[in-house]
Wavefront OBJ file of the C-alpha trace (Angstrom):
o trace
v 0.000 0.000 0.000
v 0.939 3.248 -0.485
v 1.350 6.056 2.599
v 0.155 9.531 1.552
v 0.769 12.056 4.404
v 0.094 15.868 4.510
v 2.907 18.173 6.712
v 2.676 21.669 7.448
v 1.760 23.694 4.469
v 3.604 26.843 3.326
v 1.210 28.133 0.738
v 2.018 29.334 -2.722
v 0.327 32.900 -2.002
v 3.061 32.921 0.705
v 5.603 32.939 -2.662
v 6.698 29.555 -2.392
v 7.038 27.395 -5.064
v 3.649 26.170 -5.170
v 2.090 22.732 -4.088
v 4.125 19.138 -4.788
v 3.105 15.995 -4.563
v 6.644 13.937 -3.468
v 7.024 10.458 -4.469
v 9.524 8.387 -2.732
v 11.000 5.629 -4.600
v 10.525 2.564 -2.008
v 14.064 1.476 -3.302
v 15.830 4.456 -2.265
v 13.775 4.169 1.211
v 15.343 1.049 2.113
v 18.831 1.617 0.797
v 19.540 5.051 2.149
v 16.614 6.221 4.308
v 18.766 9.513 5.386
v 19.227 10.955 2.620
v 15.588 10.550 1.504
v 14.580 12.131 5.159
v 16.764 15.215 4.620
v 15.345 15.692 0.961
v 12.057 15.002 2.210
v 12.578 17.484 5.605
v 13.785 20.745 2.896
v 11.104 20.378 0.578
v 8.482 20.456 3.742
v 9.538 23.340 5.074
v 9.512 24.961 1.920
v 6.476 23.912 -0.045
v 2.888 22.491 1.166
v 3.992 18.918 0.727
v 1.967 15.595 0.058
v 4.030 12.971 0.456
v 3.111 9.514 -1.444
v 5.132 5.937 -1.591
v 3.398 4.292 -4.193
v 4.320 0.628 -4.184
v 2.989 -0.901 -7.482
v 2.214 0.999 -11.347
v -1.001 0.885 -10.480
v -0.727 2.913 -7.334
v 1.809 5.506 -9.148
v -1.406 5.879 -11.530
v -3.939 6.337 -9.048
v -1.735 9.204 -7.121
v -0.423 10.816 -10.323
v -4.058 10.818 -11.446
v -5.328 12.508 -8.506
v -2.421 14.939 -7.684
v -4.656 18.119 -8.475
v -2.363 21.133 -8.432
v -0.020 19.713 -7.054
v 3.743 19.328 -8.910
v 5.382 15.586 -9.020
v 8.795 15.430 -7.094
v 10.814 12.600 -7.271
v 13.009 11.280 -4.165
v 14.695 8.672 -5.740
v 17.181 6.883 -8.695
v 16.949 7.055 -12.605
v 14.638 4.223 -12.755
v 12.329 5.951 -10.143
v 12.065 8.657 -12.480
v 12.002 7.150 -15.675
v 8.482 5.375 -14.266
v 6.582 8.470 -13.124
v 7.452 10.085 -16.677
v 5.928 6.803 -18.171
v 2.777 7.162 -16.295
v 2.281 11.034 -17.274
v 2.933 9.639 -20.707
v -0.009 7.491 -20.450
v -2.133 9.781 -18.993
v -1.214 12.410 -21.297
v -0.276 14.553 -18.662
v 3.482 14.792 -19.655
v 4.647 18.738 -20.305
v 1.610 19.753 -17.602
v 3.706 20.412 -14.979
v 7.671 20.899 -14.888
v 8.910 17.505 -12.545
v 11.573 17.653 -9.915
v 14.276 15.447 -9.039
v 16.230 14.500 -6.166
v 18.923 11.817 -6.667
v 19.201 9.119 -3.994
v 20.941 5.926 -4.652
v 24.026 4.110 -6.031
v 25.950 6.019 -8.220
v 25.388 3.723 -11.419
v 21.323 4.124 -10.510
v 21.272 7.608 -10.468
v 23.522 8.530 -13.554
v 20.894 9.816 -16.072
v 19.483 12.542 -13.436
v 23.585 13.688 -12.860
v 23.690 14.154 -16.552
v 21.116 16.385 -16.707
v 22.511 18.749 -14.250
v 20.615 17.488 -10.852
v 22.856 18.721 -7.947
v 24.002 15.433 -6.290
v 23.731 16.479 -3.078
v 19.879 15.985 -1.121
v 20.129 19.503 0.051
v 21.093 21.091 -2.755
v 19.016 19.302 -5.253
v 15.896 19.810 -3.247
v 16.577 23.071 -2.978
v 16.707 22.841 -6.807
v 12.693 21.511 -6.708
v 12.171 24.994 -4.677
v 13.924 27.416 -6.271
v 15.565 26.446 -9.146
v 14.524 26.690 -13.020
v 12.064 24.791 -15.162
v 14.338 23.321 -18.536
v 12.307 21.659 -21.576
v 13.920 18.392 -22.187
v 13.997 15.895 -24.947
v 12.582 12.671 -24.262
v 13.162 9.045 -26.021
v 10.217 6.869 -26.216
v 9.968 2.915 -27.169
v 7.256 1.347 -28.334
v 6.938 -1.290 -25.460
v 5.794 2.041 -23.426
v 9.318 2.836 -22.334
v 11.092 5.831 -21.913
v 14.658 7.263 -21.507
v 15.876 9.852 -20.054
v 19.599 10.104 -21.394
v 20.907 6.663 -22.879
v 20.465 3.541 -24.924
v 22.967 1.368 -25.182
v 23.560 -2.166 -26.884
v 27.119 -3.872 -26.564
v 28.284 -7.508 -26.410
v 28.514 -8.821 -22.789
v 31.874 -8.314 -21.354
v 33.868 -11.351 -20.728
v 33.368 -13.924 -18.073
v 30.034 -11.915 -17.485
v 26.904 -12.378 -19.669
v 24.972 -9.244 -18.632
v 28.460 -7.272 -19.190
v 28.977 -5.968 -15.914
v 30.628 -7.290 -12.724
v 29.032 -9.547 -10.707
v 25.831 -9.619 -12.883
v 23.102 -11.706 -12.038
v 22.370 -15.120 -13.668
v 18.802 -14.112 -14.411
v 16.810 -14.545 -17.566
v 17.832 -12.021 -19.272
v 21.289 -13.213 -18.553
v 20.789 -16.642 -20.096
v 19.242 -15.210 -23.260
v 21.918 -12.489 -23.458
v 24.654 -15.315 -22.544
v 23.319 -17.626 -25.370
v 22.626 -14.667 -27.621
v 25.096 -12.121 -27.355
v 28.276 -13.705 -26.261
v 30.468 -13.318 -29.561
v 33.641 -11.394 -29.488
v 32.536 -10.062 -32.763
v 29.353 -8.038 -31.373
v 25.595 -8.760 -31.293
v 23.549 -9.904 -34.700
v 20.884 -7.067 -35.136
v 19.288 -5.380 -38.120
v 19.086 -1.567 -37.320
v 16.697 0.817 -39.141
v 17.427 4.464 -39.014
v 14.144 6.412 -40.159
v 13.143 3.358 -42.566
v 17.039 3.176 -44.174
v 18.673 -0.038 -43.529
v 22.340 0.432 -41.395
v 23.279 -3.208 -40.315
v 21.780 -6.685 -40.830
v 21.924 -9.910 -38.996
v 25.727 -10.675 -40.831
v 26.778 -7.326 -39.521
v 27.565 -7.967 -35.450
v 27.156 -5.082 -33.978
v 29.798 -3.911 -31.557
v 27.848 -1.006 -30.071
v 24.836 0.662 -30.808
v 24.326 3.763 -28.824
v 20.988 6.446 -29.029
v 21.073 9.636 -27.018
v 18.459 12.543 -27.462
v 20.441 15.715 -28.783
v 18.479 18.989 -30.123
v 14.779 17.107 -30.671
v 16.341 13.962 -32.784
v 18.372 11.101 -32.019
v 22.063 10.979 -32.016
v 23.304 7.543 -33.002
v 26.480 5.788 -33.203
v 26.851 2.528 -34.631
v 30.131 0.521 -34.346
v 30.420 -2.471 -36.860
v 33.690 -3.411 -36.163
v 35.504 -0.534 -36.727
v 33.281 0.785 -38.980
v 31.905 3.758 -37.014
v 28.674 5.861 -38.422
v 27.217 8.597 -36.919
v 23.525 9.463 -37.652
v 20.891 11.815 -36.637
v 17.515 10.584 -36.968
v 14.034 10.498 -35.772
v 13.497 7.021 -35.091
v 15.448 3.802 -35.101
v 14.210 0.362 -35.092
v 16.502 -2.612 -34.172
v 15.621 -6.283 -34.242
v 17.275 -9.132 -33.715
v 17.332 -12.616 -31.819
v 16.824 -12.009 -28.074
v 18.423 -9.023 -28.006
v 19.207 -6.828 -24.712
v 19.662 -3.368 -24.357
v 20.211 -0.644 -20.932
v 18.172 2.202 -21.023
v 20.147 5.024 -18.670
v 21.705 2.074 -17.342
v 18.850 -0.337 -16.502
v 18.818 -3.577 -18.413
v 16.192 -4.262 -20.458
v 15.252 -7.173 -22.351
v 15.551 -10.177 -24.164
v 13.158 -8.446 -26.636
v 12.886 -9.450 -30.204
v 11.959 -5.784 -31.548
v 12.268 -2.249 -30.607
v 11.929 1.094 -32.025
v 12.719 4.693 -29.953
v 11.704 7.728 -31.560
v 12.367 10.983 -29.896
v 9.759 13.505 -28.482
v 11.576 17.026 -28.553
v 10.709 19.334 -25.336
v 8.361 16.946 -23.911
v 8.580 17.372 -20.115
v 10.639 20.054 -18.512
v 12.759 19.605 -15.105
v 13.991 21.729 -12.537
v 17.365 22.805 -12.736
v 19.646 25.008 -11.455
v 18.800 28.420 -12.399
v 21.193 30.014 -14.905
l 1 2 3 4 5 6 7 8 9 10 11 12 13 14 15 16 17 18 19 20 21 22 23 24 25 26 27 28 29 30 31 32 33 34 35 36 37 38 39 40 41 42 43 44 45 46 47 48 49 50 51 52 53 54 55 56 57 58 59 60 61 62 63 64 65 66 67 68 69 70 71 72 73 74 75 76 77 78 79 80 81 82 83 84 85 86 87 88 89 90 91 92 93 94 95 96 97 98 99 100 101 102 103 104 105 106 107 108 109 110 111 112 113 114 115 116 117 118 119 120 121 122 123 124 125 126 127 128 129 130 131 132 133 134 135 136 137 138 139 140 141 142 143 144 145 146 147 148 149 150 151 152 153 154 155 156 157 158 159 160 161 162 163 164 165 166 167 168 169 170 171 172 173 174 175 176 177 178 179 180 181 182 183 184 185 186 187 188 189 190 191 192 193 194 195 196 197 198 199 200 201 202 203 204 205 206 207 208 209 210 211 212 213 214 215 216 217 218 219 220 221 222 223 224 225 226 227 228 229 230 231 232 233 234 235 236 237 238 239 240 241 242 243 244 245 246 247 248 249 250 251 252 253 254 255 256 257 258 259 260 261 262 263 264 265 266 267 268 269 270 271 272 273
């Protein structure tokens, strides 16, 4: 279940930055309750507050849906993010309001939001949600409902780990991505850039990367030495079982996927100037 509490309200006719609804990733709660405390502490004495730990997509619907006035916050990683931008998406509420961040989490989870400019800190970034500076954004979107914030990313597994990272877990993604990907020469995928054909299946890819730059899609694609640089509005890549990370997340074994790019779709809070 989710927990929605109210604290003591500083009103927006007061000049504060106007109502927020604050939406703690449960992740972050666990890992490093401190940090998500402090955040949580600054934006309450500086904003009439709702605070929500939504538990389930359904649940993030539900208090999304009903949020009013009120402007999303989110105290948490990339991935915590990335999921309250897909359900605005869905409700066709992205762009309303501008959304604000505050990073808690692992350093490899919370990536993406650095990129963007997101102060590290818990202080300072809420601080950002107060006072800081709505920025339009670019924003990638898949056709399995998906979205991305700064990166996608498909490489070969490194060596002596299927899912390409240290440590990685023998899941089922891993034993697709194992049986799948594991060639030195790079992963077998036909890539589509805006309907023109870039690689087939007896072209290993050795990476395939897709970041949103200026409304379109930057993309790099590394056949073996053989490095193009496109920019495009939508890509399609298919292949057998093929995984991918999406700001770092894996994703995957999918089959399919195509990203197209949705220029100035939400807006953040940043640091002003």
């Amino acid at each position: 279940m989710s927990s929605l509490s109210t604290p003591a309200s500083h009103p927006a006719d007061r000049g504060g930055p106007g109502p927020l609804l604050v939406l703690l990733d449960p992740v972050a709660r666990r890992t490093d309750g401190e940090s998500v405390r402090i955040a949580k502490d600054v934006l309450c004495g500086g904003a009439d507050v709702k605070v929500a730990l939504p538990e389930s997509p359904s649940e993030l619907d539900r208090v999304l849906s009903h949020r009013g006035r009120r402007r999303p916050v989110v105290i948490g990683s990339d991935l915590a993010l990335q999921r309250v931008l897909q359900a605005l998406h869905r409700q066709r509420e992205l762009g309303t309001d501008p959304v604000g961040a505050v990073p808690v989490g692992r350093p490899a989870g919370t990536g993406a939001l650095r990129a963007l400019g997101v102060p590290v800190e818990p202080v300072a970034a809420a601080r950002v949600v107060l006072g800081g500076a709505p920025r339009k954004l670019d924003l990638v979107v898949d056709d399995g409902g998906g979205v991305v914030l700064s990166e996608v990313r498909i490489a070969p597994p490194q060596q002596g780990d299927p899912l390409g990272r240290p440590g990685g877990l023998r899941s089922l993604w891993a034993k697709f991505a194992a049986a799948e990907q594991a060639k030195a020469s790079g992963v077998e995928l036909r890539v589509e850039a805006d309907g023109r054909l870039l690689a087939d299946l007896h072209q290993p890819v050795r990476l395939l990367r897709v970041v949103p730059v200026d409304g379109v899609l930057e993309l790099t694609v590394d056949l073996g030495g053989a490095v193009q640089r496109h920019r495009v509005a939508a890509l399609r890549v298919a292949g057998r079982h093929f995984g991918y990370e999406a700001d770092g997340a894996r994703v995957g074994p999918v089959r399919a996927r195509t990203w197209t790019v949705h220029a100035g779709a939400w807006e953040l809070m940043l640091p002003a100037g």
